[in-house]
MIKOL-993848 format. One record per residue (C-alpha): z, x, y; residue number from 1. Coordinates in nm, 3 decimals, always signed. Last residue first. Example, Ala and Ser with C-alpha at 12.3 -4.5 7.8 and 13.67 -1.06 7.14 Angstrom:
2
<r><w>+0.714</w><u>+1.367</u><v>-0.106</v><i>2</i></r>
<r><w>+0.780</w><u>+1.230</u><v>-0.450</v><i>1</i></r>
END
This chain:
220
<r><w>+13.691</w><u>-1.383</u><v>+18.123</v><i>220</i></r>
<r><w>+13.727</w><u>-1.762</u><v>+17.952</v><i>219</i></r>
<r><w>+13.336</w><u>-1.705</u><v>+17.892</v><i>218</i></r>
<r><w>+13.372</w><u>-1.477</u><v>+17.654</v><i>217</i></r>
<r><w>+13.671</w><u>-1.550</u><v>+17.478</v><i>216</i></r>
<r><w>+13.471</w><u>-1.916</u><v>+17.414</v><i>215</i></r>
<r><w>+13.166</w><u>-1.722</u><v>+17.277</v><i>214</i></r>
<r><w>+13.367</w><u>-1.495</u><v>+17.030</v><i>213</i></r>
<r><w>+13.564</w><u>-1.862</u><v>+16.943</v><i>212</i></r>
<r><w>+13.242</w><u>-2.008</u><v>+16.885</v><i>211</i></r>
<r><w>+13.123</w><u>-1.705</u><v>+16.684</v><i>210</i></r>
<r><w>+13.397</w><u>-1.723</u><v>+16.443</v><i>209</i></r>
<r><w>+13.435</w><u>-2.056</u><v>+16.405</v><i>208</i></r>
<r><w>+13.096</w><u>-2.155</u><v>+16.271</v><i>207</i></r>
<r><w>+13.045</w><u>-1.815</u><v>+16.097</v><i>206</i></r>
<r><w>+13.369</w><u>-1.970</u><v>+15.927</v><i>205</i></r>
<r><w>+13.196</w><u>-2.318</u><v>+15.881</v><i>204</i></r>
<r><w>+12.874</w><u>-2.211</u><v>+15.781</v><i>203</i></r>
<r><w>+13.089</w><u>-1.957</u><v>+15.500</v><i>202</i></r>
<r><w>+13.296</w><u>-2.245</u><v>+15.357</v><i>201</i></r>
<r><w>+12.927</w><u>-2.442</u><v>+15.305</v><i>200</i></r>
<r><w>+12.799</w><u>-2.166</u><v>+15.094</v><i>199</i></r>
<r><w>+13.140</w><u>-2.099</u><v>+14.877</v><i>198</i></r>
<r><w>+13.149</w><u>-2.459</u><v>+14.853</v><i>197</i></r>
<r><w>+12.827</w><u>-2.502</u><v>+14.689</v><i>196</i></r>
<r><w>+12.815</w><u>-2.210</u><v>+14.445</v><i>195</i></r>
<r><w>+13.156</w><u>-2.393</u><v>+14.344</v><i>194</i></r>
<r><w>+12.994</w><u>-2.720</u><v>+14.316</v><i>193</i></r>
<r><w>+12.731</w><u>-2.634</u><v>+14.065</v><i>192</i></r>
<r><w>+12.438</w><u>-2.885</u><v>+14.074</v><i>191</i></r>
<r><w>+12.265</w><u>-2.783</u><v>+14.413</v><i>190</i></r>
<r><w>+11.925</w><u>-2.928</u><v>+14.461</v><i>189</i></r>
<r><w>+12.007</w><u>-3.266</u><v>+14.347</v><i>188</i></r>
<r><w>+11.942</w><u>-3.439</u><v>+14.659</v><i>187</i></r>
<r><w>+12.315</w><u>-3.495</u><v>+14.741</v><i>186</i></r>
<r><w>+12.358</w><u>-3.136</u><v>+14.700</v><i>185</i></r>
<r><w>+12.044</w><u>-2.966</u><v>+14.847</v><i>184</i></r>
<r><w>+12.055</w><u>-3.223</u><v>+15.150</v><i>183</i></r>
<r><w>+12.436</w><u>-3.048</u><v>+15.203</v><i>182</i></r>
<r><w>+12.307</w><u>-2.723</u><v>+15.230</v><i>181</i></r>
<r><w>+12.044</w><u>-2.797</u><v>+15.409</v><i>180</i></r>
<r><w>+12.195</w><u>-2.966</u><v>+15.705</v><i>179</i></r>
<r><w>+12.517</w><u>-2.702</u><v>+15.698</v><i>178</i></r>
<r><w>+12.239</w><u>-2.442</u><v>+15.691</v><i>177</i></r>
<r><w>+12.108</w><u>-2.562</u><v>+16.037</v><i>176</i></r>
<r><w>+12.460</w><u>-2.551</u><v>+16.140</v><i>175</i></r>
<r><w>+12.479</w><u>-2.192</u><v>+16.018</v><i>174</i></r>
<r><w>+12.166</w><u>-2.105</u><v>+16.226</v><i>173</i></r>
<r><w>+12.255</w><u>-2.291</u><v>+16.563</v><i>172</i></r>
<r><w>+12.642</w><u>-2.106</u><v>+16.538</v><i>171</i></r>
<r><w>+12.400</w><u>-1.759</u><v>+16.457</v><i>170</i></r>
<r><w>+12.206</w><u>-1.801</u><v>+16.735</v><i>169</i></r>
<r><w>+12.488</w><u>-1.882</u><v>+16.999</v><i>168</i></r>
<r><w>+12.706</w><u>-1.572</u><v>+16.824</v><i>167</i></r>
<r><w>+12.406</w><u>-1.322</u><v>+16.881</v><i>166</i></r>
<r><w>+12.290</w><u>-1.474</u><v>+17.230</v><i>165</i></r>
<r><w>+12.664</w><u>-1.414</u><v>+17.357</v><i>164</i></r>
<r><w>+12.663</w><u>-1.055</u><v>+17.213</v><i>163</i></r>
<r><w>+12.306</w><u>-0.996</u><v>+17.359</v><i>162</i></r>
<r><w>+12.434</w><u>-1.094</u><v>+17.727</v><i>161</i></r>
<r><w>+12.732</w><u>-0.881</u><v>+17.675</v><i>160</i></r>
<r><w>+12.529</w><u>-0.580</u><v>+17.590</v><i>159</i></r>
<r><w>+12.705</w><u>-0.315</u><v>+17.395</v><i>158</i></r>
<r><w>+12.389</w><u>-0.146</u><v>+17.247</v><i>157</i></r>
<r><w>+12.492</w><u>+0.056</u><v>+16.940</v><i>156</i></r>
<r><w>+12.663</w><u>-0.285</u><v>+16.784</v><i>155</i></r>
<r><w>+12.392</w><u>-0.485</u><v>+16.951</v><i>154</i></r>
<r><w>+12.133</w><u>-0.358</u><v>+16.750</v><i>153</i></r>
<r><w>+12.307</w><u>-0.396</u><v>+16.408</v><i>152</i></r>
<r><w>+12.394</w><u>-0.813</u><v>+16.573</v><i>151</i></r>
<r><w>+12.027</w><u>-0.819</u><v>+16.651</v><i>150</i></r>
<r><w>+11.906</w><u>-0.752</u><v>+16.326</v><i>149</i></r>
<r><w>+12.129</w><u>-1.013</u><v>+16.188</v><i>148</i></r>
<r><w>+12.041</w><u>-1.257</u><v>+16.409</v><i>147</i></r>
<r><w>+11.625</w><u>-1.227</u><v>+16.347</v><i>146</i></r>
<r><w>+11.723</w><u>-1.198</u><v>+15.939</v><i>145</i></r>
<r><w>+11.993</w><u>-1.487</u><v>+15.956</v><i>144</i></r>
<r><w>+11.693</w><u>-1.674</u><v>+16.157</v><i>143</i></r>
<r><w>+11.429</w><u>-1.602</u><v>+15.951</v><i>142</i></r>
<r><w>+11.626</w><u>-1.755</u><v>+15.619</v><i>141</i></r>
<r><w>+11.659</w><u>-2.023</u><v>+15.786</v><i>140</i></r>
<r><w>+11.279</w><u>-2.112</u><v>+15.914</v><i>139</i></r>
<r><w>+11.233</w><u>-2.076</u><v>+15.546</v><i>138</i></r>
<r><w>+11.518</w><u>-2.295</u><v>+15.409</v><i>137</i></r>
<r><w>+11.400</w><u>-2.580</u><v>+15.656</v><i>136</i></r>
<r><w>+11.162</w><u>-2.804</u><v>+15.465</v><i>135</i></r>
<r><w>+11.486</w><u>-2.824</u><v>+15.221</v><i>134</i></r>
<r><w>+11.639</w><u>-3.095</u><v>+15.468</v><i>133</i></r>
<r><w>+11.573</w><u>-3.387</u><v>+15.256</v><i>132</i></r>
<r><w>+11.697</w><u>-3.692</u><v>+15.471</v><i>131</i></r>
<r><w>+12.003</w><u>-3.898</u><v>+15.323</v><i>130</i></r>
<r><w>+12.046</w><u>-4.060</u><v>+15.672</v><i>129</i></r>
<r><w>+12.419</w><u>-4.136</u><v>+15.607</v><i>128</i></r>
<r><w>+12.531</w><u>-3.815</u><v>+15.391</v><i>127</i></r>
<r><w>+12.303</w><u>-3.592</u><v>+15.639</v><i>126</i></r>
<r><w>+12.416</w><u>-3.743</u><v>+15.954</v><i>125</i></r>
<r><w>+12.777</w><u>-3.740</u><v>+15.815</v><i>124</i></r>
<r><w>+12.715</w><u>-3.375</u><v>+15.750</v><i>123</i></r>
<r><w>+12.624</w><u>-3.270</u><v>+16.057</v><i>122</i></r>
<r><w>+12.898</w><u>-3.471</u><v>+16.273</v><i>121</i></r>
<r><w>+13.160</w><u>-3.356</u><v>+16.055</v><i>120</i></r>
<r><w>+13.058</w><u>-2.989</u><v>+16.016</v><i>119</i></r>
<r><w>+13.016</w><u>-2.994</u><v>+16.460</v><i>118</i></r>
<r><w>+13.311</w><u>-3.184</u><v>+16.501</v><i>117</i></r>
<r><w>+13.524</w><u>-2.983</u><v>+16.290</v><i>116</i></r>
<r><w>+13.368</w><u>-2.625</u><v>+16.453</v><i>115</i></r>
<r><w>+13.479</w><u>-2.760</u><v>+16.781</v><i>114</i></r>
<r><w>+13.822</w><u>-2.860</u><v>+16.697</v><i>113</i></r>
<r><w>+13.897</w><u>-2.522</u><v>+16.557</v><i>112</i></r>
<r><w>+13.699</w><u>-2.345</u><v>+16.849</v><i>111</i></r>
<r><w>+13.906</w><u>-2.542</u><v>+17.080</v><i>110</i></r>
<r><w>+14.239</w><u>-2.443</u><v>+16.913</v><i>109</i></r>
<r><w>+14.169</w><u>-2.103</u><v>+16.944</v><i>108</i></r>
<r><w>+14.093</w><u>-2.091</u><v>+17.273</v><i>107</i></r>
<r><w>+14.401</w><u>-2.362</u><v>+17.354</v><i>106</i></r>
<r><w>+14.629</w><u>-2.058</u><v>+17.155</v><i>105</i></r>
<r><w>+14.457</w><u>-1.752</u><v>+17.392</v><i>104</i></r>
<r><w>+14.513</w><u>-1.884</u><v>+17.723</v><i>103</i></r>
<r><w>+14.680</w><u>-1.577</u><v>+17.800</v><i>102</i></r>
<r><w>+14.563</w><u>-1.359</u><v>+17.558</v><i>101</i></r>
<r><w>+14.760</w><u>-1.297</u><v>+17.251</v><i>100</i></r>
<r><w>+14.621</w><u>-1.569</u><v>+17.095</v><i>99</i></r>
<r><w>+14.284</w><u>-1.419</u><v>+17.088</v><i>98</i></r>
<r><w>+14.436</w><u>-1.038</u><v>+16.937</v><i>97</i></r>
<r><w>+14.616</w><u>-1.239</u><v>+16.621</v><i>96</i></r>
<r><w>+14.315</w><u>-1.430</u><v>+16.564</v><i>95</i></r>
<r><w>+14.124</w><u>-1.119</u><v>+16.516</v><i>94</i></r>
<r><w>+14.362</w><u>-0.941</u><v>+16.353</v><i>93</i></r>
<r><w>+14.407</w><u>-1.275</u><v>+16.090</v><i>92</i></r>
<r><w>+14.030</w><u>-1.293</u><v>+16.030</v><i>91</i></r>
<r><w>+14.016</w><u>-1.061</u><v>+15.735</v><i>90</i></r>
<r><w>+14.355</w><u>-1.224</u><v>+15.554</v><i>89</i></r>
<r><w>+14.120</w><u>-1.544</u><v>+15.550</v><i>88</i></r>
<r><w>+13.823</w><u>-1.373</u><v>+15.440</v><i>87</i></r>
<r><w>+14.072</w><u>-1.212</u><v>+15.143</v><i>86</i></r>
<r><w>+14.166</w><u>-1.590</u><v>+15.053</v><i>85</i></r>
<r><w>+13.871</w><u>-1.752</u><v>+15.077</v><i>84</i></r>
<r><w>+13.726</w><u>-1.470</u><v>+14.832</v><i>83</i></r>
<r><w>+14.044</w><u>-1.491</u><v>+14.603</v><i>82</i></r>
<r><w>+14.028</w><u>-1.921</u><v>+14.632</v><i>81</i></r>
<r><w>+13.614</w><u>-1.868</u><v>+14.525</v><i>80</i></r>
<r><w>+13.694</w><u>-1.616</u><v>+14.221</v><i>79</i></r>
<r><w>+13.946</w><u>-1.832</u><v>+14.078</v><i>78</i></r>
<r><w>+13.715</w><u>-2.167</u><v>+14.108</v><i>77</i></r>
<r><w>+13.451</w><u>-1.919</u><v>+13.943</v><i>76</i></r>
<r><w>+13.703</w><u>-1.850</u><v>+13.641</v><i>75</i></r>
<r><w>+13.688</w><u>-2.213</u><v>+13.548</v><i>74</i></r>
<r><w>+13.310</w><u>-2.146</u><v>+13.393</v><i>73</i></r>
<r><w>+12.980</w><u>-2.196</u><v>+13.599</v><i>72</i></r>
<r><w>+13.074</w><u>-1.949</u><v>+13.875</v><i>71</i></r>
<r><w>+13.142</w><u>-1.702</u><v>+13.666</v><i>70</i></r>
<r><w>+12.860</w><u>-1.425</u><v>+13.645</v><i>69</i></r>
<r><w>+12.655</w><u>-1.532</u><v>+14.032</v><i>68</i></r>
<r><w>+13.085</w><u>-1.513</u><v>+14.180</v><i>67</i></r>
<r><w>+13.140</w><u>-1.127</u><v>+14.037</v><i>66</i></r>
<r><w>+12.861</w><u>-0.920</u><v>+14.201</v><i>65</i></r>
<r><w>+12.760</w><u>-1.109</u><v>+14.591</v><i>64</i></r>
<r><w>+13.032</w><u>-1.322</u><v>+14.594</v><i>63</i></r>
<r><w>+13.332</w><u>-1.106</u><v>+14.503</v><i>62</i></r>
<r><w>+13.183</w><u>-0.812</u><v>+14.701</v><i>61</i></r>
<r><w>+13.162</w><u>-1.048</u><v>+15.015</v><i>60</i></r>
<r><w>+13.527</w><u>-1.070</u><v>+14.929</v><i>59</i></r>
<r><w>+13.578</w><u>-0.707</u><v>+14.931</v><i>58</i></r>
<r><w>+13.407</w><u>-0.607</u><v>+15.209</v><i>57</i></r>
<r><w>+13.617</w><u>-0.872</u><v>+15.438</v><i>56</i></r>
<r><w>+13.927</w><u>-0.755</u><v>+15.247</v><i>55</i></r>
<r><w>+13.817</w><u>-0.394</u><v>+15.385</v><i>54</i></r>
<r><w>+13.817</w><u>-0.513</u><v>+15.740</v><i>53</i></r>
<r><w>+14.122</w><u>-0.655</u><v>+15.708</v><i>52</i></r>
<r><w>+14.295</w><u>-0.325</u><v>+15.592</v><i>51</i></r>
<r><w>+14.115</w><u>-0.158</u><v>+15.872</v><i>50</i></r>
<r><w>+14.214</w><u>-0.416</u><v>+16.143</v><i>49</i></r>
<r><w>+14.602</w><u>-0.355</u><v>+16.068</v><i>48</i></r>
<r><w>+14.766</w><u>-0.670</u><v>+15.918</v><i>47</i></r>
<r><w>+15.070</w><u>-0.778</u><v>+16.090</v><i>46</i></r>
<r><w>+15.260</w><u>-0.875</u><v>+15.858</v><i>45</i></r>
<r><w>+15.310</w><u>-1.242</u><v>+16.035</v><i>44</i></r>
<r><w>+14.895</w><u>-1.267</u><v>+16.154</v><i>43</i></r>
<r><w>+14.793</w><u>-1.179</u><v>+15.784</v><i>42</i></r>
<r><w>+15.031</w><u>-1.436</u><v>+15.650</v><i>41</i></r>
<r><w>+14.869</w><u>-1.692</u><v>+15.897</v><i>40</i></r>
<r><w>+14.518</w><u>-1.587</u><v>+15.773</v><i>39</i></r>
<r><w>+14.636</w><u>-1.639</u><v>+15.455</v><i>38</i></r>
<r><w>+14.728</w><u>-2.007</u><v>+15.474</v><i>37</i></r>
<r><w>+14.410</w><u>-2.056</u><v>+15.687</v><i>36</i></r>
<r><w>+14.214</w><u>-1.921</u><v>+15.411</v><i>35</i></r>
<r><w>+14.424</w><u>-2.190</u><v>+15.125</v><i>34</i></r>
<r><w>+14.396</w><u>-2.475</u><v>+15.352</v><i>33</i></r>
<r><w>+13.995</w><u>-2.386</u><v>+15.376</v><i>32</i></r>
<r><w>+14.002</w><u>-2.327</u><v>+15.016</v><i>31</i></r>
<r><w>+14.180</w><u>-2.668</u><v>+14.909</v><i>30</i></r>
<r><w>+13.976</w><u>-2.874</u><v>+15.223</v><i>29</i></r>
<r><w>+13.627</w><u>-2.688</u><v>+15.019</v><i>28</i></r>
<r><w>+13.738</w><u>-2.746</u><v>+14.645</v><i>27</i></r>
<r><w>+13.795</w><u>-3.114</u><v>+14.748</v><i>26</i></r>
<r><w>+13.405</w><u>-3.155</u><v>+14.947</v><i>25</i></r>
<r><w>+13.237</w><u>-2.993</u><v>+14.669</v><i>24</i></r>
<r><w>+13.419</w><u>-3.162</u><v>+14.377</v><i>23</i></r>
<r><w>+13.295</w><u>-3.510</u><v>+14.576</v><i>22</i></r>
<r><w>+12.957</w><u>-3.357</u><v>+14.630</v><i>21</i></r>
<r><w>+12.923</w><u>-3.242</u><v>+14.258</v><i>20</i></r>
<r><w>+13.070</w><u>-3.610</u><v>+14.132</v><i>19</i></r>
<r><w>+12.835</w><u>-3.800</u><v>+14.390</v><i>18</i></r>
<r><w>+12.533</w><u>-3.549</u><v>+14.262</v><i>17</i></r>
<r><w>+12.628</w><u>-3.664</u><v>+13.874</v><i>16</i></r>
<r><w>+12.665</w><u>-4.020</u><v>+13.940</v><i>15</i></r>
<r><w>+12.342</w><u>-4.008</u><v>+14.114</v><i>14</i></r>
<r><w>+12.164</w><u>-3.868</u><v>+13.824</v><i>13</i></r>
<r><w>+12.310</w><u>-4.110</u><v>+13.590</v><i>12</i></r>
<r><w>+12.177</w><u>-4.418</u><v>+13.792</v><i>11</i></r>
<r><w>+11.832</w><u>-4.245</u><v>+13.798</v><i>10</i></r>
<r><w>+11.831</w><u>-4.157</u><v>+13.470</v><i>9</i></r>
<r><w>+11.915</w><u>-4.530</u><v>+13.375</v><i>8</i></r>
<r><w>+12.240</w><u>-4.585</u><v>+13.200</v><i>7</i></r>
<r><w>+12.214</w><u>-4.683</u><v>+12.856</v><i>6</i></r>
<r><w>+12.222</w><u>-5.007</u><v>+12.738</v><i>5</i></r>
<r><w>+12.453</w><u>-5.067</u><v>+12.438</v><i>4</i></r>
<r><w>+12.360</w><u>-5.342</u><v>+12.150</v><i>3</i></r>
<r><w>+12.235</w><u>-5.051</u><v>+11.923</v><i>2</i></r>
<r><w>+11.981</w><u>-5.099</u><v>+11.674</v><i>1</i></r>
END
């Protein structure tokens, strides 16, 4: 008989979620370093909106066919910098036509700040409270549908007041999904860190995106 003493399942199961939270957390700062990296490079060669448009496609392309037959082998880290990457390159006009405005760099920088405090604050809550936010994946997964239907609407529309409602919704949404995406992981919902990073690095840039759309409007 063996003198060692195994590890309880419970023990080993939380060794496992604090090692997928932990490769989580250092695969998102590398890809979020990496996006900003390229959105800067986008910015300096002066991407034209079509060509940034088309690395948007493409990375949601990398996700939605490539990332679901890799994502559990090295390749799938790969995969996850090239769609951080291409997003990053895709926001570069955009940040390229705030800062041009007059008080375009403190915009900028206030959406920045405001999208840390907002993942910060959310997932402290989460790491500190450990609370099982998986009750919420259905009221969720309404809201994307509800804000995405009203972004297609809005696009033949052109109503300010919708716009605003549209980037307010979907900031409430992706911070909602910040709270459940996280529970999943140190719950044991989410095993693969790379499926998890990709999820979280999209709250944040929704995150961004639609404050700074929000701030731009109001600074008019």
């Amino acid at each position: 008989m063996s003198n060692s003493t195994p590890f309880p399942k419970s023990s080993v199961g939380a060794l496992e979620t604090n090692k997928v939270l932990r490769n989580t957390y250092s695969l998102l700062a590398m890809t979020m370093l990496f996006s900003a990296a390229m959105a800067g490079l986008s910015m300096f060669l002066n991407i034209p909106h079509g060509v940034a448009f088309a690395c948007s496609l493409v990375a949601i392309g990398l996700v939605w066919f490539v990332l679901p037959r890799v994502e559990e082998s090295s390749m799938g880290i790969l995969v996850v910098f090239a769609f951080t990457g291409l997003l990053g390159v895709g926001l570069g006009p955009m940040l390229q036509s705030y800062l041009s405005l007059a008080n375009g760099p403190t915009l900028v920088a206030t959406a920045m700040g405001g999208t840390g405090v907002i993942f910060l604050a959310l997932s402290a809550y989460v790491l500190t409270t450990k609370k099982d936010f998986s009750f919420m994946g259905g009221f969720l997964m309404v809201g994307l549908i509800v804000v995405f239907g009203a972004a297609i609407l809005n696009i033949f529309l052109s109503i300010p007041a919708l716009s605003l409602a549209v980037s307010s919704g979907i900031i409430l949404v992706m911070s909602g999904l910040i709270l459940f995406d996280t529970s999943r992981i140190i719950n044991g919902g989410e095993t693969n860190y790379v499926r998890a990073t990709v999820s979280l690095f999209l709250n944040i840039y929704n995150i961004f995106t639609s404050l700074l759309h929000i701030l731009g409007i109001m600074d008019e």
